[in-house]
C-alpha positions as CSV (number, residue, x, y, z in Angstrom):
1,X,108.4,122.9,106.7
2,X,107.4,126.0,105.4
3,X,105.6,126.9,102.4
4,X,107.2,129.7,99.8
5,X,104.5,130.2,97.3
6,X,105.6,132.1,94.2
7,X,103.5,133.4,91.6
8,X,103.0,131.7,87.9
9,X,105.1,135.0,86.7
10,X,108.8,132.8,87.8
11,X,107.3,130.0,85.0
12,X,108.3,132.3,82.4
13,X,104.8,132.1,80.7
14,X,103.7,135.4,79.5
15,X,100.3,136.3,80.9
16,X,97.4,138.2,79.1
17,X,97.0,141.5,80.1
18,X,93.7,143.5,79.5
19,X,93.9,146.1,76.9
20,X,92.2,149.2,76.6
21,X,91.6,152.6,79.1
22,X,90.2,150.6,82.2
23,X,89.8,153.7,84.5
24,X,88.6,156.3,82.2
25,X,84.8,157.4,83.2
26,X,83.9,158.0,79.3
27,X,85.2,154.2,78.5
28,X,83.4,151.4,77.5
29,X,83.9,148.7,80.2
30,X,86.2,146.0,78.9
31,X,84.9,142.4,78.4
32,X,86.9,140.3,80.0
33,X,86.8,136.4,80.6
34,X,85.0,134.3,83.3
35,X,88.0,133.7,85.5
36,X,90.5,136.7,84.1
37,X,92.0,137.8,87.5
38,X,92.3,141.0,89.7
39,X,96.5,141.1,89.4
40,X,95.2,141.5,85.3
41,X,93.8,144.8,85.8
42,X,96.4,147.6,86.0
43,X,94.4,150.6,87.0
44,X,93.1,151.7,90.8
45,X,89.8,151.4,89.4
46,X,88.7,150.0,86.3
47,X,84.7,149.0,85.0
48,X,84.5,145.3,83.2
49,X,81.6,143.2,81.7
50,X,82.0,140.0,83.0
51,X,80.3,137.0,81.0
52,X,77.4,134.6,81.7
53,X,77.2,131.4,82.0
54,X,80.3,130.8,84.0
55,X,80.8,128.0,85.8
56,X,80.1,128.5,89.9
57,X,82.2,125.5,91.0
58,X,84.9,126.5,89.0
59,X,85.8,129.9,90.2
60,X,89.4,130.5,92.1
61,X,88.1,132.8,94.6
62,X,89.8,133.9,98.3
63,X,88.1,136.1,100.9
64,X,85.0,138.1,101.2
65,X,84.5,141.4,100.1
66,X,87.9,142.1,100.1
67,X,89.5,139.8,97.9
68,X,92.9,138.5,96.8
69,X,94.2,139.8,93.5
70,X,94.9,136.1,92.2
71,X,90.7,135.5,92.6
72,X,88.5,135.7,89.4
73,X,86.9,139.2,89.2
74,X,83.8,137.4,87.9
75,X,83.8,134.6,90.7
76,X,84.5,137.6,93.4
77,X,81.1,139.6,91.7
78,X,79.0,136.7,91.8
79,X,80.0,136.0,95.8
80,X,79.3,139.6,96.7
81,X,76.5,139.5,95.1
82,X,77.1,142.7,92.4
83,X,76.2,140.4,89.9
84,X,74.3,137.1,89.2
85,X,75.3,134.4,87.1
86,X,74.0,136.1,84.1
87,X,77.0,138.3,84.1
88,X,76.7,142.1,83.5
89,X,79.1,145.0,84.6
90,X,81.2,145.0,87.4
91,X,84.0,148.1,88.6
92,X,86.8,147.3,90.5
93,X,88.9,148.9,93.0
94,X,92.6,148.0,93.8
95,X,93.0,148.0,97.5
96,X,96.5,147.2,99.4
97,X,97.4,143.8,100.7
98,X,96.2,141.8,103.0
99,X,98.2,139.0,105.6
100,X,94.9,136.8,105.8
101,X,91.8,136.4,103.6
102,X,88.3,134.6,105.0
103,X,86.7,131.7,103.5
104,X,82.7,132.3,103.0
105,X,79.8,130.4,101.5
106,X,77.3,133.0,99.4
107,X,75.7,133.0,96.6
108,X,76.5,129.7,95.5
109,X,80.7,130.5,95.5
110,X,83.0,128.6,98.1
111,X,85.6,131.1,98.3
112,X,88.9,130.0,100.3
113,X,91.3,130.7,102.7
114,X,94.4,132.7,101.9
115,X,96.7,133.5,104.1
116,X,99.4,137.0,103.2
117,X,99.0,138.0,99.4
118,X,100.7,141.6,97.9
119,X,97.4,143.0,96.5
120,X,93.8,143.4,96.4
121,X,90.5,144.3,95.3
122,X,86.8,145.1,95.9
123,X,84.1,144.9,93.5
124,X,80.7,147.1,93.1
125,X,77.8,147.5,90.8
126,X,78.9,148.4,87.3
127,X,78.1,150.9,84.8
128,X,75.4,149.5,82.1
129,X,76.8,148.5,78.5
130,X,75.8,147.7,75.6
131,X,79.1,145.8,74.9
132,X,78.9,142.4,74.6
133,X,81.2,140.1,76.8
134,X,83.7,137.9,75.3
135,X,84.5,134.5,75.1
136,X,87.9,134.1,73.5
137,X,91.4,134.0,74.6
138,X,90.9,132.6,78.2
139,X,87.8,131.8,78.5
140,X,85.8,128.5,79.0
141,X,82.5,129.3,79.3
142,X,80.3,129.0,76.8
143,X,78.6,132.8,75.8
144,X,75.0,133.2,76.5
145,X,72.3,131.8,74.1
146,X,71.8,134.1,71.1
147,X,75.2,136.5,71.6
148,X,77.9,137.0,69.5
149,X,81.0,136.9,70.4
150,X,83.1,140.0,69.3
151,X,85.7,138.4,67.4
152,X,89.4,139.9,67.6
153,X,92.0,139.3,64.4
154,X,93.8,136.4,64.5
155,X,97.3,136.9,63.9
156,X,98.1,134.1,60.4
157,X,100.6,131.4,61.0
158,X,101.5,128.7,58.6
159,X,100.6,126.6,61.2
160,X,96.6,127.4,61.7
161,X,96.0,124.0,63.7
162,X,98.2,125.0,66.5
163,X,97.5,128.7,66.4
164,X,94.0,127.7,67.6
165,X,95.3,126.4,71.0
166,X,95.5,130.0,71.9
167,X,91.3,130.2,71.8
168,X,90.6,127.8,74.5
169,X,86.8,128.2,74.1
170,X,87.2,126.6,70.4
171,X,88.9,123.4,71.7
172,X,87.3,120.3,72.5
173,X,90.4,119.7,74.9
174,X,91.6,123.0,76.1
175,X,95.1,124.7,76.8
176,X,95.1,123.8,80.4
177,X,98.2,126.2,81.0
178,X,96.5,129.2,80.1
179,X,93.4,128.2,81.7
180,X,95.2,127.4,85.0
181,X,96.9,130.7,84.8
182,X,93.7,132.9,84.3
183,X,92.8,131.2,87.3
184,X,95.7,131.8,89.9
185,X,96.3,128.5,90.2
186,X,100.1,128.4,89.0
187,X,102.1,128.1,92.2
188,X,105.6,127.1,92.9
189,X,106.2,125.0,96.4
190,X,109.8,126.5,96.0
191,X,111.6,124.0,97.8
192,X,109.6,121.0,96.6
193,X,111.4,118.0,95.4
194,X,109.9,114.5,94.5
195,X,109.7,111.8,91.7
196,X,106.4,111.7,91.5
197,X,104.2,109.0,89.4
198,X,100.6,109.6,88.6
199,X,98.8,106.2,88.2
200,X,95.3,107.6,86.6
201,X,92.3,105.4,86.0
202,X,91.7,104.5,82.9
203,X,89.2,101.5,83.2
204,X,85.4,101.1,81.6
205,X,84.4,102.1,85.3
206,X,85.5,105.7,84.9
207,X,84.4,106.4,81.5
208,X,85.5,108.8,79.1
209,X,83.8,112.1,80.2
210,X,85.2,111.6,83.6
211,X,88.7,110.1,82.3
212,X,89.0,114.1,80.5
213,X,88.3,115.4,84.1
214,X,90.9,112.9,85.6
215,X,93.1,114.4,83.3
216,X,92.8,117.9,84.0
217,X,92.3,117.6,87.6
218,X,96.0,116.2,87.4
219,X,97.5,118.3,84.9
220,X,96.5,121.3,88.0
221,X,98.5,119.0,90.4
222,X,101.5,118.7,88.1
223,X,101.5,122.7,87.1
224,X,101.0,123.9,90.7
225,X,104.2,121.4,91.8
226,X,106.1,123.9,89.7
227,X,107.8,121.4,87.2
228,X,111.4,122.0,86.5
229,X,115.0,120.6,86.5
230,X,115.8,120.8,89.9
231,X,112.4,120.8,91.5
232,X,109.8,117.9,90.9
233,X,110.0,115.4,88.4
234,X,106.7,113.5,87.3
235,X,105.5,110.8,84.9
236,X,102.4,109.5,83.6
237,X,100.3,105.5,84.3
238,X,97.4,104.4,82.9
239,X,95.5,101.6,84.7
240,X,93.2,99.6,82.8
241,X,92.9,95.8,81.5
242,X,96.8,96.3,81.2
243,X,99.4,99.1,82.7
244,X,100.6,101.6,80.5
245,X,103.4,104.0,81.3
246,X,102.6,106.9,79.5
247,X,105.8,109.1,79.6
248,X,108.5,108.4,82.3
249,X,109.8,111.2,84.9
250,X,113.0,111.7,82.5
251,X,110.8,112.7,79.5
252,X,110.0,116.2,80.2
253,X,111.4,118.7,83.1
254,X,108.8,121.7,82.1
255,X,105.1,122.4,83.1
256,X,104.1,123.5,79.8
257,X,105.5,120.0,78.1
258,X,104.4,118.0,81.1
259,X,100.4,119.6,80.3
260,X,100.5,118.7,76.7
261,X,101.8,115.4,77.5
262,X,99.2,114.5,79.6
263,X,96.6,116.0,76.8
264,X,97.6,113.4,74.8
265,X,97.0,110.4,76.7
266,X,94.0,108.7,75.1
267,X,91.5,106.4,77.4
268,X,92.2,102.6,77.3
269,X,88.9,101.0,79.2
270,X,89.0,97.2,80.2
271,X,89.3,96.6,84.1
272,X,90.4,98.9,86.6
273,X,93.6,96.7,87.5
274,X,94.5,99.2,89.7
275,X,96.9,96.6,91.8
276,X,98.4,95.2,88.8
277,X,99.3,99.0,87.7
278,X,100.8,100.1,91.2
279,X,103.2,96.4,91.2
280,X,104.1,97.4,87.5
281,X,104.6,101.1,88.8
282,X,106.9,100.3,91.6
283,X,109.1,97.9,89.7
284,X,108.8,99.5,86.7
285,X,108.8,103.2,86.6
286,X,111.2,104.3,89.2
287,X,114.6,102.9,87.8
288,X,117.7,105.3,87.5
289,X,117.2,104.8,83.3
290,X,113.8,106.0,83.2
291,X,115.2,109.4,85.7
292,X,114.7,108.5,89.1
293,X,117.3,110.8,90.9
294,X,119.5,109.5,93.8
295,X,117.9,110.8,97.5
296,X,115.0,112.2,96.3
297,X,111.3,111.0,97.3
298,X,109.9,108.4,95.5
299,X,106.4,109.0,95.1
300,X,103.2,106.9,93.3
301,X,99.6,109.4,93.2
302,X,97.0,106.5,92.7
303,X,93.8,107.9,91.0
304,X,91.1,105.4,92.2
305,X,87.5,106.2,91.0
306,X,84.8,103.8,93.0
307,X,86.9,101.1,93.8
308,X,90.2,98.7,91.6
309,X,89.1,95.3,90.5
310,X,91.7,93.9,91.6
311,X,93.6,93.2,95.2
312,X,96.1,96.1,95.7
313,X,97.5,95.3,99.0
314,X,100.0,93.0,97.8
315,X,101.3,95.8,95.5
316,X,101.0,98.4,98.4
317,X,103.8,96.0,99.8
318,X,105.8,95.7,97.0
319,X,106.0,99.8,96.9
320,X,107.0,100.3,100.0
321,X,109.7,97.3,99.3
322,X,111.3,99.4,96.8
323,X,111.0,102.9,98.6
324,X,107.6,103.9,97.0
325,X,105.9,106.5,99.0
326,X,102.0,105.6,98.0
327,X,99.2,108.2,98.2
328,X,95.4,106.5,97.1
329,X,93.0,109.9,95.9
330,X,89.7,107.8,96.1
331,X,87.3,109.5,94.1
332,X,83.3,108.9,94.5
333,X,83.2,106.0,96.7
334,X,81.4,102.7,95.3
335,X,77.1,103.2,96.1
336,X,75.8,100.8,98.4
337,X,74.9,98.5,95.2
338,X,78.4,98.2,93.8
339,X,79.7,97.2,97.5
340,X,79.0,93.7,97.2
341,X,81.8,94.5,93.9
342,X,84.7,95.3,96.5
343,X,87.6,92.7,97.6
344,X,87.9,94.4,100.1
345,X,86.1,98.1,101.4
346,X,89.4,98.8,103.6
347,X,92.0,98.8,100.3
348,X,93.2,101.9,100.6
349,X,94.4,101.5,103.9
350,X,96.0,98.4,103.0
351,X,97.6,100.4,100.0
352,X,98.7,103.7,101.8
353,X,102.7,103.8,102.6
354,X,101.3,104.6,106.1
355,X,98.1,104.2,107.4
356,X,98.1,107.6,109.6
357,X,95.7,109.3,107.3
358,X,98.3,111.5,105.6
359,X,99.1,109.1,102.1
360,X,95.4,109.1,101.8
361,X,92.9,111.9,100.1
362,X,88.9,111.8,98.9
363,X,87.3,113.8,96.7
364,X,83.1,113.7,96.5
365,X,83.6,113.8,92.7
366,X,85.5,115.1,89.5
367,X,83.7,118.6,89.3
368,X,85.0,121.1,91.3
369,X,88.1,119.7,92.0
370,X,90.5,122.9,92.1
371,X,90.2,123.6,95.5
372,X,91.7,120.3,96.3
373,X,94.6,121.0,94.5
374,X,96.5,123.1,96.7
375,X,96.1,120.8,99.8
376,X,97.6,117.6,97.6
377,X,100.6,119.7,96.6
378,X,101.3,120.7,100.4
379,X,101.2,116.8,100.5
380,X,103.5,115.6,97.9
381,X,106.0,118.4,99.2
382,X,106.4,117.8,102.8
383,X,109.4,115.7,102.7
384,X,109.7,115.0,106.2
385,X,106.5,112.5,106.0
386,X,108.0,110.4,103.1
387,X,108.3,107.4,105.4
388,X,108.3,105.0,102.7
389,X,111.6,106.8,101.0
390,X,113.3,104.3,103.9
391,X,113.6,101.1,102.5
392,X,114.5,97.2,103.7
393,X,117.1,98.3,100.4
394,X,118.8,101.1,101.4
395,X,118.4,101.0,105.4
396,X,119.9,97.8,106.6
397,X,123.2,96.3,107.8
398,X,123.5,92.8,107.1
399,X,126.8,90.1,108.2
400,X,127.4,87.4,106.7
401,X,128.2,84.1,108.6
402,X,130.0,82.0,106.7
403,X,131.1,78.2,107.4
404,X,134.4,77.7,106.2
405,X,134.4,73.9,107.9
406,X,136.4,71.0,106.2
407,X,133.0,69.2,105.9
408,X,131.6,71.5,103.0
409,X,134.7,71.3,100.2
410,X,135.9,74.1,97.9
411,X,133.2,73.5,95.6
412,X,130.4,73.6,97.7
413,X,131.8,76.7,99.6
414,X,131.6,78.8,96.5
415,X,127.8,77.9,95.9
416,X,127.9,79.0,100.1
417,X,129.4,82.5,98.1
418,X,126.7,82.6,95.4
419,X,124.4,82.7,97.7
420,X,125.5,85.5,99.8
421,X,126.2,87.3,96.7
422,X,122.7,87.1,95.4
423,X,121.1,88.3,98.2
424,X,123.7,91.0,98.5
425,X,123.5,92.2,95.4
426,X,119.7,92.9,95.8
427,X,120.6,96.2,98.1
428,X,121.0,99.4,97.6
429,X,124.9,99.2,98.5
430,X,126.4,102.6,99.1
431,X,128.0,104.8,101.5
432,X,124.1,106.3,102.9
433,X,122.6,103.0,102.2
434,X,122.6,99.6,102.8
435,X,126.1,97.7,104.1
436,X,127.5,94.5,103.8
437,X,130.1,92.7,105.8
438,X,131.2,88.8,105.9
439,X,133.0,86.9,108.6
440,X,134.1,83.3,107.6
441,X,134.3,80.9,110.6
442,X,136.1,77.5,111.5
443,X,137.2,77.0,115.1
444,X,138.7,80.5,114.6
445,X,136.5,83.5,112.6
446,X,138.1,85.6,110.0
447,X,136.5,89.4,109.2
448,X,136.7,89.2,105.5
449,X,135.2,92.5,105.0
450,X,133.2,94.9,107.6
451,X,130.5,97.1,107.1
452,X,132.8,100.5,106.1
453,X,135.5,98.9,104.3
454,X,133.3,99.0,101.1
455,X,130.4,101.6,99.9
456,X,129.6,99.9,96.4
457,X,127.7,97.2,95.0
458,X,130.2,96.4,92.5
459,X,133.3,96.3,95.4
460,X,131.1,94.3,97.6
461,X,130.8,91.4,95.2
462,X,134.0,91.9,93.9
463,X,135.5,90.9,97.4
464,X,132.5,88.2,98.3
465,X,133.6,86.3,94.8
466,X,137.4,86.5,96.2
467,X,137.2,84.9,99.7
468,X,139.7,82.0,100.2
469,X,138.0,78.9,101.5
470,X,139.7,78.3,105.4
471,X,138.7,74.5,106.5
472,X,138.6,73.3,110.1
473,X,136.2,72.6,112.7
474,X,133.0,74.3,113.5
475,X,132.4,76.7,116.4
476,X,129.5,78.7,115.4
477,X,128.6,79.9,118.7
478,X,132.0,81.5,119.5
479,X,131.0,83.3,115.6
480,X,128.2,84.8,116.5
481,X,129.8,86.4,119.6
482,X,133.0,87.4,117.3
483,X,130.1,88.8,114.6
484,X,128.1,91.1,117.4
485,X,131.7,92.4,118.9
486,X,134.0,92.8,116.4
487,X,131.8,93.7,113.1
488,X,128.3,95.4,114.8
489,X,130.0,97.0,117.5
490,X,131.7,99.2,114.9
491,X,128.7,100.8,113.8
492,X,126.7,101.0,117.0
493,X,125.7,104.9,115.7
494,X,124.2,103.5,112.7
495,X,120.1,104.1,112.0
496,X,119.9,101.0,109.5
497,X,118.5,97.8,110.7
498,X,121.0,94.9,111.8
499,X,120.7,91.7,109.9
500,X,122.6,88.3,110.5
501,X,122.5,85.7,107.9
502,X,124.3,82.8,108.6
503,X,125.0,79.9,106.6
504,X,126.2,76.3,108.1
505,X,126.5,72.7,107.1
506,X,127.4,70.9,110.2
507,X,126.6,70.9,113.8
508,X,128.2,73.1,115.8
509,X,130.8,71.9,119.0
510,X,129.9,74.6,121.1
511,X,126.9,76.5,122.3
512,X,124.7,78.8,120.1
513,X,121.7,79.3,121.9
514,X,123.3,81.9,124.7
515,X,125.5,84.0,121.6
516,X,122.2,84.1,119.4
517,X,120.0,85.4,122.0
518,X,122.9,88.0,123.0
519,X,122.5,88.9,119.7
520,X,118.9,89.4,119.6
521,X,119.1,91.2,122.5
522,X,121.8,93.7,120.7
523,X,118.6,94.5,118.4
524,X,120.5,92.2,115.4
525,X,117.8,89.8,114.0
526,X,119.4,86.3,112.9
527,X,118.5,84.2,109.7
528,X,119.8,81.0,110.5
529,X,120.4,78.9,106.8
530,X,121.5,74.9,107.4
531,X,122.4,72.7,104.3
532,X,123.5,68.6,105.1
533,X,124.0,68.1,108.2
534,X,122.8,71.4,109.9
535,X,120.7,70.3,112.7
536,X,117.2,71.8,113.1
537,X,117.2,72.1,116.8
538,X,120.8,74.7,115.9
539,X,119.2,76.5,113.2
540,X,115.9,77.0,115.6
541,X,117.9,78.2,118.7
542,X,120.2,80.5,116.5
543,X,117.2,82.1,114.1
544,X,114.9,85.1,115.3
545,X,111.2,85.0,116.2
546,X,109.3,83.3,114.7
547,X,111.5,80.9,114.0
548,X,109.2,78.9,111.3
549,X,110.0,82.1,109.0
550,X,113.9,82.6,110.1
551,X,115.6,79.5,109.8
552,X,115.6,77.5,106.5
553,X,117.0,74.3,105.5
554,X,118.4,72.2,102.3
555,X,119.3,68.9,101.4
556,X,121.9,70.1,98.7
557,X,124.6,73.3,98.5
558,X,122.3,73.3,95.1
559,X,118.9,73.9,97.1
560,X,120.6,77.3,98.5
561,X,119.6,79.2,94.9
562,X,115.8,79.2,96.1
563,X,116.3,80.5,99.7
564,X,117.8,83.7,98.5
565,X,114.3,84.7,97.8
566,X,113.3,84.0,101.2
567,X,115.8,85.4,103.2
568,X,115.0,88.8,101.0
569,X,111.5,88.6,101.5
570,X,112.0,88.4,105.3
571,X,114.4,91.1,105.8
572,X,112.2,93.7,103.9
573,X,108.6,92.2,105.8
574,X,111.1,92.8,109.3
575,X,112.4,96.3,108.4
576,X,108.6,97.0,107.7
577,X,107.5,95.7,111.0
578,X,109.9,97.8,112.6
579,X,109.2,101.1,110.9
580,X,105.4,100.8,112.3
């Protein structure tokens, strides 16, 4: 799949430009910000004062010595080593493009791989200055001990709370969409589509300083998945004592409302039920009412910071039951002291939608986390990989068997239909998903409906609720064959899974072992149900290995209302088997 990055400028969100004559010898250099970018300058060559204090790990920088426009000037000073981390003057020099940028370690800077950007630039030694640097606008560094900051006038508003949202070094909680795009990191992966739930930690064991990180760490992912109507959707957990959906995927379809969203999400504490959260998630979150959109990825990002308190492989199965593509970010593993805390050390694996190392991502800790963004977004966008978007709900075929025989009665034939119609009505029915088809059987068989006759729920049960009762002998045997021929053979192209469910009351007078082993063969797995007089021995020779988890048996037509359950159950664990 490949990769179209755009620049933040297609968000709509107007960036701060430097004022002031950059390039002009006489000029004072400007003071500019801790992580104001290259593509901010304007001129071919242009002195700044960069601040100090800035934080190392924090700095967006790609290549060496010739670096990217979207790197921090600052960050790209301090690697070349112009300039320590005391800040002081710095002139830069706009140079042409470049198709690939190196990744180097000096002076205490990480700076990154980038492969083909527009522009670029070079740094040197700057003139001296007394000019102070500033602080404000888009800066999060705190200004050296004993400096002023120059202030600049504030435009008044009637609304001075709001206004201050714009002077990120005043706020406890900053504007991460302006600090996000002083720092290049506002990226659209232009073809990117996915529901996507982030299921953050929000137990005692993370703590509130690191919960604030948590928080901005994601608010990065969501802005560089470039948020919109047509592109990725996300939504907002909290795990703790108790699951919390925060906002839901329908609630907002911009970056900018998605960020402030997320700011507002207060910590919870209690236990890190991180299974409980990712069962609640998957049954929960992703339902057309809350904005789940048809054919799209279903995602879940689970935020795990040491290790959940509770078992999450359970859930892990339940997600991938209902189409939930599960990534685990495991964040500083548990210490050798807290092991002994751990259900189980392998849960993630257990969780993943795929064990194949893909649905799976660590980071060492919460600082430093942006260059990790970029490589999570690739993730969440490479569609092709969503295994877990194929479901035992919308990628099977299941026929219905049904014994019409004089020995069950009207009555009892209709709890035979209630049955079928429960466990129908539990798929994803439609014409890309899940099918349905019933054949009622006697000594003769009837097709009452094959797989493409009908491609909705509601038409399905419809039709199930309307089949007239037959009466006669029993011949299951010649069913099955009639089944595999007649009602499979029709969709022999088809890349769903082939179920058969069938449901009798009697022996039958002719042969099933030899039809249901044809059957298997055909790559059709049988569920053999028996109610009265069903022998065992049938049911056993009919149902699919193992057989203790394939056929079922009741007393009562009224005992078939609990094997629905069942019969689901085993359908989804076999699809899963067979997508390993």
């Amino acid at each position: 799949m490949s990769a179209a990055w755009i620049p933040a400028l297609s968000l709509g969100v107007c960036l701060l430009l430097l004022p002031g004559p950059a390039g002009s010898e006489g000029a004072a250099p400007i003071a500019i910000t801790c992580f104001t970018r290259g593509l901010d300058i304007r001129k071919e060559k242009a002195d700044v004062l960069c601040p100090g204090g800035c934080p190392l790990d924090e700095f967006s920088v790609y290549g060496n010595i010739v670096y990217a426009s979207v790197s921090s000037i600052c960050g790209a000073a301090v690697h070349r080593g112009v300039i320590s981390n005391s800040g002081g003057p710095v002139r830069v020099y706009s140079l042409p493009g470049r198709e690939n940028y190196s990744s180097v370690d000096a002076n205490g800077i990480q700076s990154q791989m980038l492969s083909r950007w527009s522009a670029s630039f070079t740094v040197t030694k700057g003139k001296s200055s007394t000019q102070e640097a500033t602080g404000q606008a888009v800066s999060t560094a705190n200004p050296p001990t004993g400096k002023r900051l120059k202030k600049t006038p504030e435009k008044k508003t009637g609304n001075k709370g709001k206004n201050q949202d714009l002077h990120l070094g005043r706020q406890h909680f900053p504007s991460l969409l302006l600090r996000l795009l002083t720092r290049g990191l506002v990226w659209l992966f232009a073809d990117c589509k996915a529901d996507i739930a982030f299921l953050i930690d929000g137990s005692f064991n993370i703590g509130q300083r690191r919960f604030n990180l948590q928080k901005n760490f994601v608010g990065k992912v969501a802005l560089m998945l470039g948020i919109g109507t047509e592109g990725p959707h996300v939504g907002l957990v909290q795990a703790s004592e108790h699951p919390k959906i925060e906002f839901y995927l329908k609630n907002f379809t911009s970056a900018k409302d998605v960020l402030f969203a997320i700011k507002e999400v207060g910590f919870r504490g209690g236990n890190s039920n991180t299974g409980k959260a990712l069962k609640h998630t998957a049954q929960k979150f992703f339902t057309v009412d809350a904005g789940v959109r048809k054919g799209i990825p279903k995602v879940v990002v689970v935020f795990i910071d040491g290790w959940p308190s509770d078992d999450i492989e359970e859930a892990g199965i339940v997600a991938r039951e209902f189409g939930v593509n599960v990534f685990i970010v495991s964040v500083a593993k548990p210490i050798p002291e807290e092991l002994g805390m751990v259900q189980d050390v392998t849960f993630v694996d257990k969780a993943v939608c795929r064990n194949n190392g893909f649905f799976s991502y660590h980071m060492p800790n919460w600082f430093g986390t942006t260059k990790y963004v970029k490589p999570l977004v690739q993730k969440l966008c490479t569609h092709e990989q969503m295994m877990c978007s194929k479901t035992c709900y919308n990628s099977v075929n299941i026929a219905f068997l049904i014994d019409g025989s004089s020995s069950v009665g009207d009555s009892n034939f209709r709890l035979m239909l209630e049955f079928v119609s429960n466990i129908a009505k539990t798929f994803e029915i439609s014409d890309i998903g899940a099918k349905i088809a019933a054949v009622q059987f006697t000594y003769d068989q009837r097709t009452e409906f094959s797989f493409t006759d009908y491609s909705t729920k509601e038409d399905v049960l419809a039709v199930i609720r309307n089949i007239r009762y037959m009466s006669g002998g029993t011949a299951t045997g010649d069913a099955i064959s009639f089944t595999v021929r007649n009602v499979f053979g029709l969709i022999r192209e088809s890349p769903n899974k082939n179920f058969l469910v069938i449901v009798t009351d009697g022996q039958s007078y002719d042969d099933v072992q030899g039809p249901a082993a044809a059957a298997h063969d055909a790559g059709i797995t049988i569920f053999s149900v028996g109610v009265a007089w069903a022998p065992l021995d049938d049911l056993k020779d009919m149902a699919s290995k193992p057989k203790e988890s394939h056929a079922f048996f009741t007393r009562e037509f009224t005992g078939l209302e609990p094997i629905v359950s069942d019969v689901i159950r085993g359908i989804c664990r076999d699809f899963l088997e067979s997508q390993q």
